[in-house]
DRENKEGU-340673 format. One record per atom (N, C-alpha, C): residue number from 1; residue in three letters; atom name; z, x, y negated. Coordinates in Angstrom, 3 decimals, always signed. Layout:
N
+-----+-----+----+----------+----------+----------+
:   k :   r :  a :       pz :       px :       py :
+-----+-----+----+----------+----------+----------+
: NUM : ALA : CA :        Z :        X :        Y :
...
+-----+-----+----+----------+----------+----------+
***
This chain:
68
+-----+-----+----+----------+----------+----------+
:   k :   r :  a :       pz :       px :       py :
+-----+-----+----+----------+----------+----------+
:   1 : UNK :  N :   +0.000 :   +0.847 :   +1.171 :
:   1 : UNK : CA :   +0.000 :   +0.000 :   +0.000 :
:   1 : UNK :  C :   +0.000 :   +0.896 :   -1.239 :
:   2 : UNK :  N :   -0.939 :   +0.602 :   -2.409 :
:   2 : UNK : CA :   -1.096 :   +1.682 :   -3.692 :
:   2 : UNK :  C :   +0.053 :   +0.656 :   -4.162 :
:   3 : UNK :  N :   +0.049 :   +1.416 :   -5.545 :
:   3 : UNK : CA :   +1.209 :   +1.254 :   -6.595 :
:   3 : UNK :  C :   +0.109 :   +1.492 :   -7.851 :
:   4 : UNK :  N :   +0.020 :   +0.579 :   -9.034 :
:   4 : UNK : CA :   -0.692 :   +0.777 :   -9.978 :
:   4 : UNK :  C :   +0.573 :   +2.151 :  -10.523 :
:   5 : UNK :  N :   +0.093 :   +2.955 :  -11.087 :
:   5 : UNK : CA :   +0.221 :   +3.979 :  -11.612 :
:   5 : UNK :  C :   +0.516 :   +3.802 :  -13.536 :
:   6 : UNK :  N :   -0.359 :   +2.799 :  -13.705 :
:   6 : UNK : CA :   -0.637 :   +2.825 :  -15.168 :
:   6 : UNK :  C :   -0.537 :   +1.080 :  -15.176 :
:   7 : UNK :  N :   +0.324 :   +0.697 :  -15.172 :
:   7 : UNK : CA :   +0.249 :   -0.789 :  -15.273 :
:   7 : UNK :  C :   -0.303 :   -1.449 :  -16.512 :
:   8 : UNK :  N :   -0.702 :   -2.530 :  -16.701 :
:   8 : UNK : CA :   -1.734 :   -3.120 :  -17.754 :
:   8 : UNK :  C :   -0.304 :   -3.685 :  -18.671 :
:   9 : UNK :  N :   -0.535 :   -3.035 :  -19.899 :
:   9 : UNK : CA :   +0.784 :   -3.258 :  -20.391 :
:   9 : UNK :  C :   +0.764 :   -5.177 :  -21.318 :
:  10 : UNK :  N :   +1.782 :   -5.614 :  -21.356 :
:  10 : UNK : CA :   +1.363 :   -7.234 :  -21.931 :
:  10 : UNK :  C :   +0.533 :   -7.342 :  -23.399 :
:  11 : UNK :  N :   +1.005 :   -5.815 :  -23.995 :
:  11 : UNK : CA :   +0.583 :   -6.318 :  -25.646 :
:  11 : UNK :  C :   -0.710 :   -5.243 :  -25.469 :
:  12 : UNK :  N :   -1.339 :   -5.396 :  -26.324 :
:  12 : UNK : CA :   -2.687 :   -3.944 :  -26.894 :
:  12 : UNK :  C :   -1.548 :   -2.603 :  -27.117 :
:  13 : UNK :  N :   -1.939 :   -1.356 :  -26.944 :
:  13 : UNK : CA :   -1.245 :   -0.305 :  -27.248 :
:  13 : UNK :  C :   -1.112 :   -0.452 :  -28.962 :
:  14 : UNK :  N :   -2.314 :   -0.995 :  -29.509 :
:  14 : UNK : CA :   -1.929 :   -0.931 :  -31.115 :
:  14 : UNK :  C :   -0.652 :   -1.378 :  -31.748 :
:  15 : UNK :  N :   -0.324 :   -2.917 :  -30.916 :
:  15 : UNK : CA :   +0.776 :   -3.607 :  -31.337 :
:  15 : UNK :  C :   +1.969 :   -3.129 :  -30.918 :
:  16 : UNK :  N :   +2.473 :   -2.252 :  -29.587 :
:  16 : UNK : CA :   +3.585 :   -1.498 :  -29.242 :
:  16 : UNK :  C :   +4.045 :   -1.254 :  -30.528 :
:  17 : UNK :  N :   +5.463 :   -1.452 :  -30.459 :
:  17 : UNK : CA :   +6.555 :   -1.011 :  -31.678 :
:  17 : UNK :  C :   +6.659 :   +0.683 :  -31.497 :
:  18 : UNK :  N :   +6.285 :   +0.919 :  -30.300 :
:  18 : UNK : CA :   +6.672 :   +2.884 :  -30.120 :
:  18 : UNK :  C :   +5.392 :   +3.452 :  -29.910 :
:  19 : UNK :  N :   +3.983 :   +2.541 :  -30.193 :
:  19 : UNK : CA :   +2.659 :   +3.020 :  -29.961 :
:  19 : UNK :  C :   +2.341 :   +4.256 :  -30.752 :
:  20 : UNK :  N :   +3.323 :   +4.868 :  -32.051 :
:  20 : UNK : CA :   +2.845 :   +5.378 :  -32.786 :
:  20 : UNK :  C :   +3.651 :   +6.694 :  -32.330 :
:  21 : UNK :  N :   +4.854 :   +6.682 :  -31.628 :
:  21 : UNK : CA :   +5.699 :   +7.848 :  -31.406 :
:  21 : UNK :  C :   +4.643 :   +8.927 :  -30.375 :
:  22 : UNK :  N :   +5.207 :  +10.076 :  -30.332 :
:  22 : UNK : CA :   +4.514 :  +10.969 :  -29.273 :
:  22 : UNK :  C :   +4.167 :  +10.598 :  -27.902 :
:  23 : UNK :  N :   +2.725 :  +10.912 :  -27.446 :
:  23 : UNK : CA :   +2.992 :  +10.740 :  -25.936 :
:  23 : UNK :  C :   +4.063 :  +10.846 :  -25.153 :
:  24 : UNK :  N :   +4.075 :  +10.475 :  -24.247 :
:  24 : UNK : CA :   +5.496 :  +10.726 :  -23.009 :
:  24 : UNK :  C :   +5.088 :  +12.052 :  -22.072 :
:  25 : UNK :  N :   +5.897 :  +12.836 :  -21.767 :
:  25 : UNK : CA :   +6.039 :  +13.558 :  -20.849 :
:  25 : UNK :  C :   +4.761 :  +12.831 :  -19.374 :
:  26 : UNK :  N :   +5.225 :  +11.775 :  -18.490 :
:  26 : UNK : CA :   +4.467 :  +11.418 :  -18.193 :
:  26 : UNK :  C :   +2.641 :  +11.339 :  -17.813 :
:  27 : UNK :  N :   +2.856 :  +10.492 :  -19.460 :
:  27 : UNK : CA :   +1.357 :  +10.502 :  -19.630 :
:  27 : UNK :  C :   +0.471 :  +11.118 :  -19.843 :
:  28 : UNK :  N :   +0.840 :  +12.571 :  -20.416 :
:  28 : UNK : CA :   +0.579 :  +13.507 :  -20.949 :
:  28 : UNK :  C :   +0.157 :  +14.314 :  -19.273 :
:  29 : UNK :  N :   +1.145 :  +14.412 :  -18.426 :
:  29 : UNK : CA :   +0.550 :  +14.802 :  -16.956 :
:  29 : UNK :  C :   -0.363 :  +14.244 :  -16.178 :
:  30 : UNK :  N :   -0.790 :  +12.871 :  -16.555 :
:  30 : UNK : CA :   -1.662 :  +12.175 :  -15.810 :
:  30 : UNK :  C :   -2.810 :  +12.451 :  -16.562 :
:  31 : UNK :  N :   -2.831 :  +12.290 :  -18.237 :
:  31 : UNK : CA :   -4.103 :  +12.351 :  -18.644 :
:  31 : UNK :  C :   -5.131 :  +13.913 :  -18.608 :
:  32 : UNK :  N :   -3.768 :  +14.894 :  -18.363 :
:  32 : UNK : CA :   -4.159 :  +16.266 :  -17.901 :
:  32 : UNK :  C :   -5.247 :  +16.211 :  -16.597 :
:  33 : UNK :  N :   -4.444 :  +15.267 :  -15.679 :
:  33 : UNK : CA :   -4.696 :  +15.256 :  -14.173 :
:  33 : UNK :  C :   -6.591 :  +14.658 :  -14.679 :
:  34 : UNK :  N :   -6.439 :  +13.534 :  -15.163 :
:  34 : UNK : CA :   -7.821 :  +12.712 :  -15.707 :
:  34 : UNK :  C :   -8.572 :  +13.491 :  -16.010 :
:  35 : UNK :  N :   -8.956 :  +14.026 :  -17.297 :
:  35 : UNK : CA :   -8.835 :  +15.171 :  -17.695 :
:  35 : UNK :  C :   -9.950 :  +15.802 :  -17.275 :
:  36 : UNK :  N :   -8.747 :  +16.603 :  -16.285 :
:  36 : UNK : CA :   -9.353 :  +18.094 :  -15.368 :
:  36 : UNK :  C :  -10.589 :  +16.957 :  -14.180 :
:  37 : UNK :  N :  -10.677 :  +15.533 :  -14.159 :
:  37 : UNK : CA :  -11.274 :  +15.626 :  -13.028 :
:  37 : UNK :  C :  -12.753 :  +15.168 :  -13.852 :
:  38 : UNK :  N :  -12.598 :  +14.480 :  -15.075 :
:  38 : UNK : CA :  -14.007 :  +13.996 :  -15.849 :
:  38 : UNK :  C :  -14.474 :  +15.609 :  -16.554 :
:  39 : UNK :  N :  -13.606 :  +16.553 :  -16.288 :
:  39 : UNK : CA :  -14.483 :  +17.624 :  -17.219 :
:  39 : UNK :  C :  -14.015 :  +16.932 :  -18.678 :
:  40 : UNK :  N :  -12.829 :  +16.911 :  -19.170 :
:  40 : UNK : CA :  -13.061 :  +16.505 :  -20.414 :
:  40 : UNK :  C :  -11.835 :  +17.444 :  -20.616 :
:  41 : UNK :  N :  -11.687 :  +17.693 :  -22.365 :
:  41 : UNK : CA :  -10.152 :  +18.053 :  -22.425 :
:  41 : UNK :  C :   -9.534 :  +16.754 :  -23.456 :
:  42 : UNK :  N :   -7.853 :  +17.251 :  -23.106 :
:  42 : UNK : CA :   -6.986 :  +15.816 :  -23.925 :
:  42 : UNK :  C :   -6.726 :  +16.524 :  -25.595 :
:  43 : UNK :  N :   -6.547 :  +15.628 :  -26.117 :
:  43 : UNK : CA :   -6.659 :  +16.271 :  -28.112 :
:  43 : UNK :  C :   -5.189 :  +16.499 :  -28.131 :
:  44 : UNK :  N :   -4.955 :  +17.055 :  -28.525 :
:  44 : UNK : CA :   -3.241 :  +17.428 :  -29.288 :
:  44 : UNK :  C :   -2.923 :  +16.281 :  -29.811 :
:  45 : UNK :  N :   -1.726 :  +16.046 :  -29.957 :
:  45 : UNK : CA :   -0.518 :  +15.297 :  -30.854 :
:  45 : UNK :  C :   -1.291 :  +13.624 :  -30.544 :
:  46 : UNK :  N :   -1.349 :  +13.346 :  -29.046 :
:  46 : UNK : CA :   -1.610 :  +12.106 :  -28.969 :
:  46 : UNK :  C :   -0.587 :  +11.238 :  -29.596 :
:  47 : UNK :  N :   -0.590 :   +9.923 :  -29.889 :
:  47 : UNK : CA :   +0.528 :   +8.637 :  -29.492 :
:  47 : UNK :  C :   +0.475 :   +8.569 :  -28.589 :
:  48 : UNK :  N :   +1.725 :   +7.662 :  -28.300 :
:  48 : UNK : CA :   +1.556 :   +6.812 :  -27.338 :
:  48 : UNK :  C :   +0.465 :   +5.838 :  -26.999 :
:  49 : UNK :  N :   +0.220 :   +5.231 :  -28.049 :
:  49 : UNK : CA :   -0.976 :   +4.233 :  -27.674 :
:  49 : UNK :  C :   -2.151 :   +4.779 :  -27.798 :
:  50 : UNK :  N :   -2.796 :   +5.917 :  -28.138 :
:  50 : UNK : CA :   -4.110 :   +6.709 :  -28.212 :
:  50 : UNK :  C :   -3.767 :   +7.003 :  -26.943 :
:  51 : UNK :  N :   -2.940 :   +7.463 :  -26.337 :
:  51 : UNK : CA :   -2.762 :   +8.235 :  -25.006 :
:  51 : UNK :  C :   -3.383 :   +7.042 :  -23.768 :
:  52 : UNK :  N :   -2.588 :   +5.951 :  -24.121 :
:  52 : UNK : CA :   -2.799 :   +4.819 :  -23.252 :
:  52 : UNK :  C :   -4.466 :   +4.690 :  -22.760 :
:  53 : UNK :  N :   -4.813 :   +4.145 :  -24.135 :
:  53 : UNK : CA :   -6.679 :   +4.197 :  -24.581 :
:  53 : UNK :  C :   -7.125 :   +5.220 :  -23.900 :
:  54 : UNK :  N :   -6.927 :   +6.070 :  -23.920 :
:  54 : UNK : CA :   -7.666 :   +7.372 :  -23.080 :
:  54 : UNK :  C :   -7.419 :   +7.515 :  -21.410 :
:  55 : UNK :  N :   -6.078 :   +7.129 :  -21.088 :
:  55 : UNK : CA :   -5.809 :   +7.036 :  -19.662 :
:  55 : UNK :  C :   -6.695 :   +6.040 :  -19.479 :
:  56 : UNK :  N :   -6.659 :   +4.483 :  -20.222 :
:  56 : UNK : CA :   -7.971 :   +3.817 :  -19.421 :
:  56 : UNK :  C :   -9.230 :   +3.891 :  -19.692 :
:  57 : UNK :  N :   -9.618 :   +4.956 :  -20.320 :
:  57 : UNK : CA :  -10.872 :   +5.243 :  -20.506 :
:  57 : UNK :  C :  -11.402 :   +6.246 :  -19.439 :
:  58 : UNK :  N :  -10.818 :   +7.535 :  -19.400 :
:  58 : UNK : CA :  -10.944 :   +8.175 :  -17.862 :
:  58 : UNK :  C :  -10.179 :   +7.458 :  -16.348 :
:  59 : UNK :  N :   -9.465 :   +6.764 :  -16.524 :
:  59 : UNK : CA :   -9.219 :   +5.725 :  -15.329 :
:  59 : UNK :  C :  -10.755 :   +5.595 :  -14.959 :
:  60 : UNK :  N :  -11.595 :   +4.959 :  -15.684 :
:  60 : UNK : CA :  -12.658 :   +3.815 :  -15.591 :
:  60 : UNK :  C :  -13.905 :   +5.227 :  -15.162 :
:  61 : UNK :  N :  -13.767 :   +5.934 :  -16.216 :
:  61 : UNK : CA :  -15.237 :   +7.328 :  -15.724 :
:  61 : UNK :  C :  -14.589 :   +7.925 :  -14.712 :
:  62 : UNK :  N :  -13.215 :   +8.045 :  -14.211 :
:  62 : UNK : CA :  -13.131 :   +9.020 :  -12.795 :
:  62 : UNK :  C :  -13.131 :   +7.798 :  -11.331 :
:  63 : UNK :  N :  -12.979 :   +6.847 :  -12.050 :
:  63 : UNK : CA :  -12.825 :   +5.659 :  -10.724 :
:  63 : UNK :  C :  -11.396 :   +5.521 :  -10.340 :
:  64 : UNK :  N :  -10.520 :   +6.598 :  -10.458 :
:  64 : UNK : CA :   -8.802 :   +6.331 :  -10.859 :
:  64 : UNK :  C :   -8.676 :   +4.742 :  -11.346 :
:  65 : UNK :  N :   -7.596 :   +4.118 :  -10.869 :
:  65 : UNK : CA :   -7.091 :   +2.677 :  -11.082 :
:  65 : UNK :  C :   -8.136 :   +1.858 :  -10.921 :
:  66 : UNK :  N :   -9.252 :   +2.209 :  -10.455 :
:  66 : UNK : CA :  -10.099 :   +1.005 :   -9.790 :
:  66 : UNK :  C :   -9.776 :   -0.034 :   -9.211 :
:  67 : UNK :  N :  -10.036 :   -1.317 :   -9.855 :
:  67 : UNK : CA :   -9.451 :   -2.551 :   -8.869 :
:  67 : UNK :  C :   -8.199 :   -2.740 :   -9.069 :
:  68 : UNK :  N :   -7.573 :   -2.065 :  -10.341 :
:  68 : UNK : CA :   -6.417 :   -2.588 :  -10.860 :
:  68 : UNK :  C :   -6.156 :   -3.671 :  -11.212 :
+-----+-----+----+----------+----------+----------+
***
């Protein structure tokens, strides 16, 4: 049985009250992981909610969380 990884959060990342604070420890390791597998690199001094946007943007080009 998978485990969504990146769960679909209820609000848009824009509207998060902490969307604007620093990435998380976390996310910051997964979007590395993303990342390294699309050939892309991650930008410095994400948010939180830019970070989000980008995890499901390489989610979707590496096939990661497919069928979420």
């Amino acid at each position: 049985m998978s485990q969504d990884v990146h769960p679909v959060p209820d609000k848009e990342p824009e509207d998060w009250t902490t969307g604007d604070e620093p990435m998380t420890g976390p996310q910051e390791s997964y979007l590395h992981t993303l990342a390294q597998e699309a050939g892309e690199q991650v930008p410095d001094g994400l948010s939180k909610a830019d970070a989000s946007k980008l995890i499901d943007e390489l989610q979707a080009r590496t096939g990661r969380g497919a069928g979420s």
